[in-house]
SEGU-627179 format. One record per residue: residue number from 1; x, y, z of N, C-alpha, C in turn; residue in one letter. Coordinates in steps of 0.1 Angstrom, whole numbers. Example, Ala and Ser with C-alpha at 12.3 -4.5 7.8 and 13.67 -1.06 7.14 Angstrom:
2
+-----+-------+-------+-------+-------+-------+-------+-------+-------+-------+------+
: pos :  n.c1 :  n.c2 :  n.c3 : ca.c1 : ca.c2 : ca.c3 :  c.c1 :  c.c2 :  c.c3 : code :
+-----+-------+-------+-------+-------+-------+-------+-------+-------+-------+------+
:   1 :   132 :   -57 :    78 :   123 :   -45 :    78 :   132 :   -33 :    78 :    A :
:   2 :   128 :   -22 :    71 :   137 :   -11 :    71 :   129 :     0 :    79 :    S :
+-----+-------+-------+-------+-------+-------+-------+-------+-------+-------+------+
end
This chain:
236
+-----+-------+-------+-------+-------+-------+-------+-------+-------+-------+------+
: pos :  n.c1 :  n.c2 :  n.c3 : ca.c1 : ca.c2 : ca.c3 :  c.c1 :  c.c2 :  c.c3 : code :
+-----+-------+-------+-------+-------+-------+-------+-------+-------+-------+------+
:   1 :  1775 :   849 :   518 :  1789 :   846 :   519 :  1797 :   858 :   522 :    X :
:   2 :  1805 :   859 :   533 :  1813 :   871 :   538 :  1805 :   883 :   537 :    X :
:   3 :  1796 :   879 :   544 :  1785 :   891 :   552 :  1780 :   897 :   543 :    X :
:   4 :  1775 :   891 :   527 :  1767 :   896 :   517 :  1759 :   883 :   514 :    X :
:   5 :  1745 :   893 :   510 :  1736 :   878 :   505 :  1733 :   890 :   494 :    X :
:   6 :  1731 :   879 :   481 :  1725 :   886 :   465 :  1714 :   877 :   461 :    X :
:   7 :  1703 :   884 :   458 :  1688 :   880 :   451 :  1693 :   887 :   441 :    X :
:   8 :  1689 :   877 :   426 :  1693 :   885 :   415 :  1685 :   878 :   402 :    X :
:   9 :  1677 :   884 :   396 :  1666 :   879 :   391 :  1652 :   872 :   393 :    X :
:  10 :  1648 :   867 :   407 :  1646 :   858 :   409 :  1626 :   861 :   403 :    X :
:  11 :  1619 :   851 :   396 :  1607 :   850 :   388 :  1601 :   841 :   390 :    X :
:  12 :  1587 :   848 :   392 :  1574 :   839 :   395 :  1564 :   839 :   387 :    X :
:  13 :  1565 :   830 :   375 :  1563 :   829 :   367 :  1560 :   843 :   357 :    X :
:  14 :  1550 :   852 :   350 :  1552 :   864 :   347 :  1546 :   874 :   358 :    X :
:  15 :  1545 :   872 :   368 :  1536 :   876 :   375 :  1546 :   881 :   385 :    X :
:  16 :  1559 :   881 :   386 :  1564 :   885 :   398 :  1583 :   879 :   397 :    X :
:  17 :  1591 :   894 :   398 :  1603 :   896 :   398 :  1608 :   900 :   410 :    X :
:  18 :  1621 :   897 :   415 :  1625 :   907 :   427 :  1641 :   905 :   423 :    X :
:  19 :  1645 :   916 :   435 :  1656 :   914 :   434 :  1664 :   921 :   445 :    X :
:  20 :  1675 :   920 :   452 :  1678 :   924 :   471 :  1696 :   920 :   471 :    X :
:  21 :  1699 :   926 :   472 :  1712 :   925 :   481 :  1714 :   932 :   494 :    X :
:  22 :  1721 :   925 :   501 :  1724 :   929 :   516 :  1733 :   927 :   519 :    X :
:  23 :  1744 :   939 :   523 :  1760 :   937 :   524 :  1761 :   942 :   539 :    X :
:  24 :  1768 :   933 :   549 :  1771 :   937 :   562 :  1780 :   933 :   560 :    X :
:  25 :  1793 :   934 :   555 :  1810 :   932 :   552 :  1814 :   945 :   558 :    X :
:  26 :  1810 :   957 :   557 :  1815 :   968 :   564 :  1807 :   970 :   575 :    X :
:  27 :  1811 :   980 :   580 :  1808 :   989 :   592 :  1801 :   994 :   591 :    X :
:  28 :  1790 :   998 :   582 :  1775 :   995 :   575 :  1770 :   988 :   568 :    X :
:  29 :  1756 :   985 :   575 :  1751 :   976 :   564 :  1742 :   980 :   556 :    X :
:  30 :  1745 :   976 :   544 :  1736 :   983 :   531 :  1723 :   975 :   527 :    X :
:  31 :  1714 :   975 :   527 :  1702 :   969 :   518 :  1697 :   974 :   509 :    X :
:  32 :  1693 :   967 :   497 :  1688 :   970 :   487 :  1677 :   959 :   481 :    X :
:  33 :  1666 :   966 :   477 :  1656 :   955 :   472 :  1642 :   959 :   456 :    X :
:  34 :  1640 :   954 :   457 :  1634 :   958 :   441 :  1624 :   944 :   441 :    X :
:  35 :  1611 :   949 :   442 :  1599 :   939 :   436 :  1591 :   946 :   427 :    X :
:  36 :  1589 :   939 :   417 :  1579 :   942 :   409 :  1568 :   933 :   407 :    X :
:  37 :  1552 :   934 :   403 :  1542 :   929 :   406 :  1536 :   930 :   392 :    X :
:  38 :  1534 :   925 :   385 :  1525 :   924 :   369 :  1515 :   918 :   368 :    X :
:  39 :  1503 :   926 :   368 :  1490 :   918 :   370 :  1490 :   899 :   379 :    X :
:  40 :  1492 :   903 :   386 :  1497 :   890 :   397 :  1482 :   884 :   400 :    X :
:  41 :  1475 :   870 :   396 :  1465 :   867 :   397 :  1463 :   865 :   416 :    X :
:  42 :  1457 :   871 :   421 :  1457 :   869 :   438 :  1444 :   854 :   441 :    X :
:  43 :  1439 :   851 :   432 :  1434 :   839 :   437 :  1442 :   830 :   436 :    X :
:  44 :  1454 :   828 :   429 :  1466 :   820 :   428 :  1471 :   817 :   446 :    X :
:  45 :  1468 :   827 :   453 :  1471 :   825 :   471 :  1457 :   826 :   474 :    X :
:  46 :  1450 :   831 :   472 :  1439 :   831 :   484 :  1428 :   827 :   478 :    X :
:  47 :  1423 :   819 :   466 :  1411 :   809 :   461 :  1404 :   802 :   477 :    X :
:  48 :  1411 :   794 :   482 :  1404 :   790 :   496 :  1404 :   796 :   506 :    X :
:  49 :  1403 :   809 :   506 :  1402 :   820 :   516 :  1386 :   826 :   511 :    X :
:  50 :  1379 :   824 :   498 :  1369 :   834 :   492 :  1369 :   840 :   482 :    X :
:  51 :  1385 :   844 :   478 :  1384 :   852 :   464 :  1389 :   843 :   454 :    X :
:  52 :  1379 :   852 :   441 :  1378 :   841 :   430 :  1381 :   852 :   420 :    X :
:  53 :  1384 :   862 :   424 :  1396 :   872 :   410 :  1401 :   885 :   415 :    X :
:  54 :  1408 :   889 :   411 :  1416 :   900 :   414 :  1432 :   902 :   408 :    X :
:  55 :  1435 :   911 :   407 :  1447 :   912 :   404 :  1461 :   919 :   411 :    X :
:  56 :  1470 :   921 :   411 :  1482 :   932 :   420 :  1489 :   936 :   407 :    X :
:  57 :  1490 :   951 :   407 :  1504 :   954 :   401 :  1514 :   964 :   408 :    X :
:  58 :  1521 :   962 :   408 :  1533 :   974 :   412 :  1543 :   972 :   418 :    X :
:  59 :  1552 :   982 :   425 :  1568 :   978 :   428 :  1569 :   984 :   441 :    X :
:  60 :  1578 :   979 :   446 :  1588 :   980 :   462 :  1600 :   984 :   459 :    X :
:  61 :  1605 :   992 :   461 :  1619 :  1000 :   457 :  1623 :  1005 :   470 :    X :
:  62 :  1631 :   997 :   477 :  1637 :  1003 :   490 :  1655 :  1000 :   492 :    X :
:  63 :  1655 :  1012 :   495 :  1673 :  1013 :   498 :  1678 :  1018 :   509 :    X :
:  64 :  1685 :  1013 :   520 :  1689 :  1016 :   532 :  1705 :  1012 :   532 :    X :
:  65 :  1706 :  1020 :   547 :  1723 :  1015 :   558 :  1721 :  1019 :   567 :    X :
:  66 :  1730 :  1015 :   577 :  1728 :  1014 :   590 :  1737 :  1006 :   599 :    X :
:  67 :  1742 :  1008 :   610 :  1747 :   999 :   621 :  1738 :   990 :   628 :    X :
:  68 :  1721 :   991 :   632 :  1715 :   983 :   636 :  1704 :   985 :   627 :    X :
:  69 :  1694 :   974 :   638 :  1678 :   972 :   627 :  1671 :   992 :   627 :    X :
:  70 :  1675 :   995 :   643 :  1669 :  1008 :   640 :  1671 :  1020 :   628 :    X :
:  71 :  1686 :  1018 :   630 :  1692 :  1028 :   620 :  1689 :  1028 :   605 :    X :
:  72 :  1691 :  1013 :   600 :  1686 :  1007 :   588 :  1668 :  1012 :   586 :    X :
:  73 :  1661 :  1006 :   599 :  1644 :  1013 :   593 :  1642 :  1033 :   591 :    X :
:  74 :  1653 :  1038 :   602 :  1650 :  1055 :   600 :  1655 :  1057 :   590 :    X :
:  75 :  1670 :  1050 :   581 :  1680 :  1056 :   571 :  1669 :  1053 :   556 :    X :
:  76 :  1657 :  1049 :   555 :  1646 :  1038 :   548 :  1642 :  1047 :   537 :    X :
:  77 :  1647 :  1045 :   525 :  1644 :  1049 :   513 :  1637 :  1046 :   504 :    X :
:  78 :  1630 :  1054 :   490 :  1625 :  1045 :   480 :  1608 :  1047 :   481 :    X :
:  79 :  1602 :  1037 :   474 :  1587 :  1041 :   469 :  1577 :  1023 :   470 :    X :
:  80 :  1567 :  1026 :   475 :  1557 :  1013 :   483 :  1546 :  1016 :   468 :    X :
:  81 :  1545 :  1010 :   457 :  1535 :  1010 :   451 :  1530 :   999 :   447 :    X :
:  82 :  1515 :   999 :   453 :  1507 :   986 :   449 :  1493 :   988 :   442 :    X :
:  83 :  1487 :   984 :   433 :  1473 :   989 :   425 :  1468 :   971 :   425 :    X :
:  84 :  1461 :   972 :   435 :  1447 :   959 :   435 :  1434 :   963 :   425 :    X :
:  85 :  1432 :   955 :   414 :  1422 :   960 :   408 :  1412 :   945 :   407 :    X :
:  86 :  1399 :   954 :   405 :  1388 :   939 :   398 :  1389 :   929 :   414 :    X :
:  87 :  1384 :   929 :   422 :  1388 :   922 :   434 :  1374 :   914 :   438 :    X :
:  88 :  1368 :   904 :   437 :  1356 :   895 :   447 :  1362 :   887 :   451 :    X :
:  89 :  1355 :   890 :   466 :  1355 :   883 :   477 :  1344 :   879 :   482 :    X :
:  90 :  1337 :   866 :   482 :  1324 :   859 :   480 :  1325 :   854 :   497 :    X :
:  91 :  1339 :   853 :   505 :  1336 :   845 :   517 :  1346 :   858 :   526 :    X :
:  92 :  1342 :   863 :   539 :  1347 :   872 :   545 :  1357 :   863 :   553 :    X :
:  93 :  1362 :   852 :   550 :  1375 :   844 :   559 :  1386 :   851 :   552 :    X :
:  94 :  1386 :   857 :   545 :  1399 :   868 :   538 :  1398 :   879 :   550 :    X :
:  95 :  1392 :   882 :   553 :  1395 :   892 :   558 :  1399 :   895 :   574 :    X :
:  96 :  1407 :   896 :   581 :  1412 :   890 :   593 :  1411 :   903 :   598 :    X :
:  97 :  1405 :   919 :   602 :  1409 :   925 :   607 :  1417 :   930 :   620 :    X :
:  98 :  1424 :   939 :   620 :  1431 :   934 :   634 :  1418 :   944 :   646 :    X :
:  99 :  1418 :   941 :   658 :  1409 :   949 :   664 :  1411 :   961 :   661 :    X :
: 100 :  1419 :   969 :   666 :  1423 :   983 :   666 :  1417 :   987 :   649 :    X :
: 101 :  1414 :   977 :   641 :  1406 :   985 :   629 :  1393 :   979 :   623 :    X :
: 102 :  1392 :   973 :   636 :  1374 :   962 :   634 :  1363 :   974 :   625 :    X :
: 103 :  1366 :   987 :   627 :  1355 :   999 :   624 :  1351 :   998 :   607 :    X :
: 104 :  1366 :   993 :   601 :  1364 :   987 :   592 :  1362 :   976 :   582 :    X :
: 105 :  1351 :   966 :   595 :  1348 :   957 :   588 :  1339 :   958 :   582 :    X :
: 106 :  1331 :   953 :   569 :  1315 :   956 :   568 :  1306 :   952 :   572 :    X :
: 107 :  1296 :   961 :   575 :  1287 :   957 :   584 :  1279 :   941 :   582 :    X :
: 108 :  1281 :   938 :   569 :  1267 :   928 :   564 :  1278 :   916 :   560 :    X :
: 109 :  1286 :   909 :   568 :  1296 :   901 :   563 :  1289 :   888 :   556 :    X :
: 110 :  1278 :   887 :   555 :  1269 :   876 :   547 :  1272 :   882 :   532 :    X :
: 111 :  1274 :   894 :   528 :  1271 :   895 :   515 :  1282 :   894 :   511 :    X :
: 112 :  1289 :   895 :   496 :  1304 :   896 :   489 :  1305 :   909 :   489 :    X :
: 113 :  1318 :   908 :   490 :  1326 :   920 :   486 :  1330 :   920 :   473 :    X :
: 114 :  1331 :   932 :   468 :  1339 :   938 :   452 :  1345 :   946 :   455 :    X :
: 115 :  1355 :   949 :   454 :  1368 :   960 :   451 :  1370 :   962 :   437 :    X :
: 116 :  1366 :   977 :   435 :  1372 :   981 :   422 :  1383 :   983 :   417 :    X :
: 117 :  1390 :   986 :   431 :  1403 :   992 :   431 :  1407 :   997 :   447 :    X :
: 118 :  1421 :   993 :   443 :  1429 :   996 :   461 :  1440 :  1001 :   458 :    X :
: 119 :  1448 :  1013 :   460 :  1462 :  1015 :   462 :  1468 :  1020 :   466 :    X :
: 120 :  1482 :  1020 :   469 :  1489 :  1023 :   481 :  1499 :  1026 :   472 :    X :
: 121 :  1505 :  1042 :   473 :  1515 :  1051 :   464 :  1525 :  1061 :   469 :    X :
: 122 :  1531 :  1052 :   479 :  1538 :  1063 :   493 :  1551 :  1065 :   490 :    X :
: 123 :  1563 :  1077 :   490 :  1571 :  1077 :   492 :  1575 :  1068 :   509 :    X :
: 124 :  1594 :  1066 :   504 :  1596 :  1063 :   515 :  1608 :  1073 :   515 :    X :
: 125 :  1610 :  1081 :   524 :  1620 :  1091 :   528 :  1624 :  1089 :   548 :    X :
: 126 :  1636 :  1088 :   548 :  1641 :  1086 :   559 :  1637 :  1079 :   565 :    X :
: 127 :  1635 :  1070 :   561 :  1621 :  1057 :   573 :  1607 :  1063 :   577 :    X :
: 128 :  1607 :  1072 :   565 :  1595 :  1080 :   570 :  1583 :  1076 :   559 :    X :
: 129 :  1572 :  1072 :   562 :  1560 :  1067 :   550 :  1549 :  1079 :   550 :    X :
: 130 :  1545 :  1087 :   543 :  1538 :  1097 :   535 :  1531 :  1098 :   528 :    X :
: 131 :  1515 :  1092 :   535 :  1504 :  1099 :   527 :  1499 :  1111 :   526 :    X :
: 132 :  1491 :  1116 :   513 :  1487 :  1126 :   513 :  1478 :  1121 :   500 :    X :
: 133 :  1463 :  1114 :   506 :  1460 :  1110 :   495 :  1462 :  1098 :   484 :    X :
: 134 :  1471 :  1093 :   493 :  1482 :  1084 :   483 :  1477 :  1066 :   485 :    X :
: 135 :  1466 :  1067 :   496 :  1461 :  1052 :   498 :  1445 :  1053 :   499 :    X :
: 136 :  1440 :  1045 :   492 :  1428 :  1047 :   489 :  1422 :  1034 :   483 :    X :
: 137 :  1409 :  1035 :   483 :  1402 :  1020 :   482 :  1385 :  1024 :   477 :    X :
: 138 :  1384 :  1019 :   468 :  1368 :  1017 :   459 :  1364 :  1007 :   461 :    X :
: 139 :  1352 :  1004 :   471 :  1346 :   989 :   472 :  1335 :   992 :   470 :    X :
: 140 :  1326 :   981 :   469 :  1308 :   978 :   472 :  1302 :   981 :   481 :    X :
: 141 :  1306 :   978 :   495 :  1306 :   989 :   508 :  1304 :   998 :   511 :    X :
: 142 :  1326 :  1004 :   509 :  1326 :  1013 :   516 :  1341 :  1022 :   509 :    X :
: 143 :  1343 :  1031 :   504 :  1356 :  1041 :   501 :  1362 :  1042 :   512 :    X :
: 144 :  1370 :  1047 :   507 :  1386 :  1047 :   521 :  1392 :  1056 :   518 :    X :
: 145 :  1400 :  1062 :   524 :  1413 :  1070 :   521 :  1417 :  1071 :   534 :    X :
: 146 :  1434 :  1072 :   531 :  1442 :  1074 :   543 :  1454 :  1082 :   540 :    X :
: 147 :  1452 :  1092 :   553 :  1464 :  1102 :   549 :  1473 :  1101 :   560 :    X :
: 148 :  1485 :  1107 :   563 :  1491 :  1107 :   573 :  1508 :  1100 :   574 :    X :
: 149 :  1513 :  1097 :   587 :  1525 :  1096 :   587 :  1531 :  1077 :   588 :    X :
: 150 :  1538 :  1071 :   588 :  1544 :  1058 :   598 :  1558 :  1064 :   595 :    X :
: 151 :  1561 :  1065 :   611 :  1578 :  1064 :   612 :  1584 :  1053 :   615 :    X :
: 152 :  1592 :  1046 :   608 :  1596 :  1034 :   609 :  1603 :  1034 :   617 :    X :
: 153 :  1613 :  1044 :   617 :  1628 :  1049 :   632 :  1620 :  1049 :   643 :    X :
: 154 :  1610 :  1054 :   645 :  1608 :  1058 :   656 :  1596 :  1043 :   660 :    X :
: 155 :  1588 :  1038 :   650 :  1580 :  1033 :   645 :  1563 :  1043 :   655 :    X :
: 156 :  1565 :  1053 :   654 :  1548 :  1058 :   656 :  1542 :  1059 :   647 :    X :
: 157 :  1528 :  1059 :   649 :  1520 :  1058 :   639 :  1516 :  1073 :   641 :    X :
: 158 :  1510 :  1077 :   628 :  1499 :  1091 :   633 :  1489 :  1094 :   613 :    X :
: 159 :  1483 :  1081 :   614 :  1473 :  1084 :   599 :  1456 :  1088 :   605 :    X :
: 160 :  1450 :  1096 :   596 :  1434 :  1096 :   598 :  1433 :  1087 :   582 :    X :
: 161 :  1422 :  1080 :   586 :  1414 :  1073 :   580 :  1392 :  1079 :   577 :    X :
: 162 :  1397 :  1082 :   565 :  1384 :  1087 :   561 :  1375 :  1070 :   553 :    X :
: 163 :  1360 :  1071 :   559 :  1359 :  1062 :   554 :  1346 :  1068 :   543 :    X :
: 164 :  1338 :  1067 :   534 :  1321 :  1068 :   529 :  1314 :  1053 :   528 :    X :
: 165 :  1306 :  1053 :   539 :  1295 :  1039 :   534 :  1296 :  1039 :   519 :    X :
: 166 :  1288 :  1028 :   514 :  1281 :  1028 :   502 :  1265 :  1028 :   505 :    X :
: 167 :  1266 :  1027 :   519 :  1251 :  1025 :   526 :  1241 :  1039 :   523 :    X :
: 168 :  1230 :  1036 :   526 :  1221 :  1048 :   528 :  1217 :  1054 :   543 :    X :
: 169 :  1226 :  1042 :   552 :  1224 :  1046 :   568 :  1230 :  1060 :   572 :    X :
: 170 :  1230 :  1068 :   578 :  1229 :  1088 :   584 :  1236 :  1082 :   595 :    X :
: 171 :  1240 :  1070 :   605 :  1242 :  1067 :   614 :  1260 :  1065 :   613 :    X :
: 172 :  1262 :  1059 :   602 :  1272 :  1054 :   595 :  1279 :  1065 :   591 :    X :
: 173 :  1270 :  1069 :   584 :  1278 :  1088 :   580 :  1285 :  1097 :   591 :    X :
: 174 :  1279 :  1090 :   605 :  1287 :  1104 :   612 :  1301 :  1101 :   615 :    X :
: 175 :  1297 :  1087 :   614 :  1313 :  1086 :   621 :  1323 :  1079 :   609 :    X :
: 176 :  1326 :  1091 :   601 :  1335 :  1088 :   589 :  1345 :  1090 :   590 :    X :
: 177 :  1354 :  1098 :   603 :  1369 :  1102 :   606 :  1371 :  1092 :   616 :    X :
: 178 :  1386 :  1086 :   614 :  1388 :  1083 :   628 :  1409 :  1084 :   627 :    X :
: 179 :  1411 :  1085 :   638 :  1427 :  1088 :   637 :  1433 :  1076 :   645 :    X :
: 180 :  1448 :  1072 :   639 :  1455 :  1060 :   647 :  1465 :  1068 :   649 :    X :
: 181 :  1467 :  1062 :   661 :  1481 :  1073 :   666 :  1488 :  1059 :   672 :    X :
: 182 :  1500 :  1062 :   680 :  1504 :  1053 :   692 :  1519 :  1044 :   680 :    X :
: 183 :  1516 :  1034 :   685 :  1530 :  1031 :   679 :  1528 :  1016 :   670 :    X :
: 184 :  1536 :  1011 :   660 :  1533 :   999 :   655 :  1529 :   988 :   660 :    X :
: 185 :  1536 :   985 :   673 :  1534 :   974 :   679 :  1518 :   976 :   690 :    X :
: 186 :  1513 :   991 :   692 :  1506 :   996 :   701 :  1499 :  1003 :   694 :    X :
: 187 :  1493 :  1008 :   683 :  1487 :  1012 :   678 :  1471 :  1017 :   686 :    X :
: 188 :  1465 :  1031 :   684 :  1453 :  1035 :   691 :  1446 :  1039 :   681 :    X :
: 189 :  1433 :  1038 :   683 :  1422 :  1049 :   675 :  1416 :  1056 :   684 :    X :
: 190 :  1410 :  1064 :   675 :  1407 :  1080 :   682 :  1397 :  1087 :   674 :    X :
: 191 :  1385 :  1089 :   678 :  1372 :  1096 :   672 :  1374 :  1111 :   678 :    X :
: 192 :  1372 :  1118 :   668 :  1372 :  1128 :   675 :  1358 :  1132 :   674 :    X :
: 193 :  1359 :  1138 :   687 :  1347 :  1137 :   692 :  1334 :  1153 :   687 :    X :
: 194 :  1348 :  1163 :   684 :  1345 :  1176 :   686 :  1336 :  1179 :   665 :    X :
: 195 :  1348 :  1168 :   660 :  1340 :  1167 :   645 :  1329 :  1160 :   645 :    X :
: 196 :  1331 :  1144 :   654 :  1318 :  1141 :   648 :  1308 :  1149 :   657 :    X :
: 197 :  1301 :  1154 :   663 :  1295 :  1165 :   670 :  1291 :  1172 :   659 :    X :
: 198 :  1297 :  1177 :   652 :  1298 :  1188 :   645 :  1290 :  1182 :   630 :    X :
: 199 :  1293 :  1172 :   629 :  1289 :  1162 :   618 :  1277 :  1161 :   619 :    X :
: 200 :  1270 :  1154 :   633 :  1256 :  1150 :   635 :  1247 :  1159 :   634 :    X :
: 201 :  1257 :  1172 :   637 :  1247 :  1184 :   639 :  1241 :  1188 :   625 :    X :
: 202 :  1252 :  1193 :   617 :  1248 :  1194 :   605 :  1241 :  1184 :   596 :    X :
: 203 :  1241 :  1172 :   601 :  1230 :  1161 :   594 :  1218 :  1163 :   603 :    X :
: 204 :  1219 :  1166 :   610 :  1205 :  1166 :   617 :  1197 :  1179 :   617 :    X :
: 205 :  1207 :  1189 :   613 :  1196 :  1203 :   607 :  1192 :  1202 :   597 :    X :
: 206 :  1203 :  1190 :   585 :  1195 :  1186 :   571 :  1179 :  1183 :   571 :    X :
: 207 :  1183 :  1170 :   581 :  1172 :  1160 :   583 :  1157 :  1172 :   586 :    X :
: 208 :  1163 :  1181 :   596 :  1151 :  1185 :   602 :  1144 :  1199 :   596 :    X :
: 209 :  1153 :  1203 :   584 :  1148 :  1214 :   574 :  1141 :  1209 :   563 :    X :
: 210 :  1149 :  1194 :   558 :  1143 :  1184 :   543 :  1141 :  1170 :   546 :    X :
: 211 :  1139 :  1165 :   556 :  1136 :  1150 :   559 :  1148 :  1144 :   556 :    X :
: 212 :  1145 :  1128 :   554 :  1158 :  1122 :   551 :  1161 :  1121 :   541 :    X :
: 213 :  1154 :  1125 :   532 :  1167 :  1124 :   515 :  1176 :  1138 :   518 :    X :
: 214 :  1173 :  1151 :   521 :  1180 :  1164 :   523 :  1191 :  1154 :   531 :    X :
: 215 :  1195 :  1146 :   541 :  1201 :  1145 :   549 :  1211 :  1136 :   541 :    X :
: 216 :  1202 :  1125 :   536 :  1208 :  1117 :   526 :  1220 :  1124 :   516 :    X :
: 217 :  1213 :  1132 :   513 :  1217 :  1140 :   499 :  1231 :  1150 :   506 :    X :
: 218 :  1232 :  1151 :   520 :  1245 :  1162 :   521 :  1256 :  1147 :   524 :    X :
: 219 :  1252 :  1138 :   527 :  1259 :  1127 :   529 :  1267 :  1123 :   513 :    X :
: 220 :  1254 :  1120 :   507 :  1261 :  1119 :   488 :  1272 :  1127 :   486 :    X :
: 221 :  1267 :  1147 :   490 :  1277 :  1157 :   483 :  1291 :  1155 :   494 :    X :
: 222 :  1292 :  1149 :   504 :  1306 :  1148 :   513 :  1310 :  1135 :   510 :    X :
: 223 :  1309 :  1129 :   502 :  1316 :  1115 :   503 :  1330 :  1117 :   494 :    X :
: 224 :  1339 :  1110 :   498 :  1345 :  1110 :   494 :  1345 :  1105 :   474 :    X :
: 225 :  1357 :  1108 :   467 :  1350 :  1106 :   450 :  1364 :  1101 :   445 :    X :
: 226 :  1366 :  1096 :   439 :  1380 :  1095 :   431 :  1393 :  1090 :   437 :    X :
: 227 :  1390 :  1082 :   452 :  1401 :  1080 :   455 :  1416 :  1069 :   450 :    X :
: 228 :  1411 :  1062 :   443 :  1420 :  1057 :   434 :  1431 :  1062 :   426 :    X :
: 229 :  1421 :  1077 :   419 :  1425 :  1081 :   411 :  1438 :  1092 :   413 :    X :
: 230 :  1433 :  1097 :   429 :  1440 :  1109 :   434 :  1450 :  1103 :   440 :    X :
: 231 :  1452 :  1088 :   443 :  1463 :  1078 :   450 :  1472 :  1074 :   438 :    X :
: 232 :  1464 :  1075 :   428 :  1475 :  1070 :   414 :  1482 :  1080 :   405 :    X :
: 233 :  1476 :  1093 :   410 :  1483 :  1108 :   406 :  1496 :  1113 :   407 :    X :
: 234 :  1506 :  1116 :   397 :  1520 :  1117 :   402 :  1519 :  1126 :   414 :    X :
: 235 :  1528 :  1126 :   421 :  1530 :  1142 :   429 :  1534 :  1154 :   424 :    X :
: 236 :  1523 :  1165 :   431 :  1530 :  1175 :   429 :  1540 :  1187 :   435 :    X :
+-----+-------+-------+-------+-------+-------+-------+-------+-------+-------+------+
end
């Protein structure tokens, strides 16, 4: 009504509060929004997709203004926290990858997936999104971590994505970095070519000084460890 809309309590059952106003009455427009997430049962949406438990908790805290949509995504305030825990997924129809991140689908889509744990713990500063360790993922598979930038103003992308099998494959291991760059709507990946080089090499002088457990075994000591835990760590 007169260029304001108010969300103001609104509850899904205990599992989920929000709350948003949006004032374009002036010569800026202001948004404000607040979700909170309380052990939110996720087979409650996606049971006929394959998952049969899992949970969400955490909050969306975003505050902006602006004259248009651009100025409102650069002026983009506030904190993105979500903690997925306890997660099976028995049917891989959940999982829709988009191409540009097919690298991480798992290889053996016949078997289930388990997620220990997934979370996403990013500042938002000037439309600007900031990992540093702050998104990360424990599965059955495969560990994840993602560091890096999304500018919303501008909307480019620029994250590397580390991944560790859970596999025993040396094949799998080399190509554990990969970088998205390019822009939201255009998004690219990018191997670098000069690390994994550099990767194969050093697994392959393992291999060829100690066979394949030595090779195995420098694969164990590089994997990634604790990523949950370093994504759920206040900042310092």
């Amino acid at each position: 009504q007169d260029g304001k809309f108010t969300l103001s309590n609104f509850n899904l059952a205990n599992y989920v509060s929000a709350r948003a106003v949006l004032d374009a009455s002036g010569k800026t427009a202001v948004v404000e929004t607040d979700v909170r997430f309380n052990k939110m049962p996720l087979a409650l949406f996606y049971a006929k997709k394959g998952l049969d438990r899992g949970t969400l908790t955490g909050s969306v805290r975003l505050n902006s203004g602006g004259v248009s949509q651009q100025a409102l995504a650069a002026a983009l305030n506030g904190r993105i926290f979500l903690n997925v825990k306890d997660v099976h997924i028995n049917s891989f129809r959940l999982i829709e990858l988009p191409s540009f991140l097919s690298f991480l689908s798992p290889v053996d889509k016949t078997q289930p997936l388990t997620v220990s744990c997934a979370v996403v713990n990013v500042p938002v500063k000037n439309g600007v999104l900031t990992s540093v360790k702050k998104i990360g993922m424990e599965s059955s598979m495969l560990d994840l971590q993602v560091n890096g930038d999304i500018n919303l103003g501008t909307e480019k992308v620029d994250l590397k994505v580390h991944v560790s099998p859970r596999s025993d494959g040396i094949l799998e291991a080399v190509f554990n970095s990969v970088s998205i760059g390019g822009t939201l709507a255009l998004p690219s990946v990018r191997v670098n070519a000069e690390k994994t080089f550099d990767r194969a090499l050093s697994l392959g002088m393992a291999f060829f000084m100690g066979g394949k457990e030595a090779a195995k075994e420098l694969v164990r000591q590089e994997a990634l460890k604790n990523v949950c835990a370093d994504a759920l760590a206040a900042d310092k």
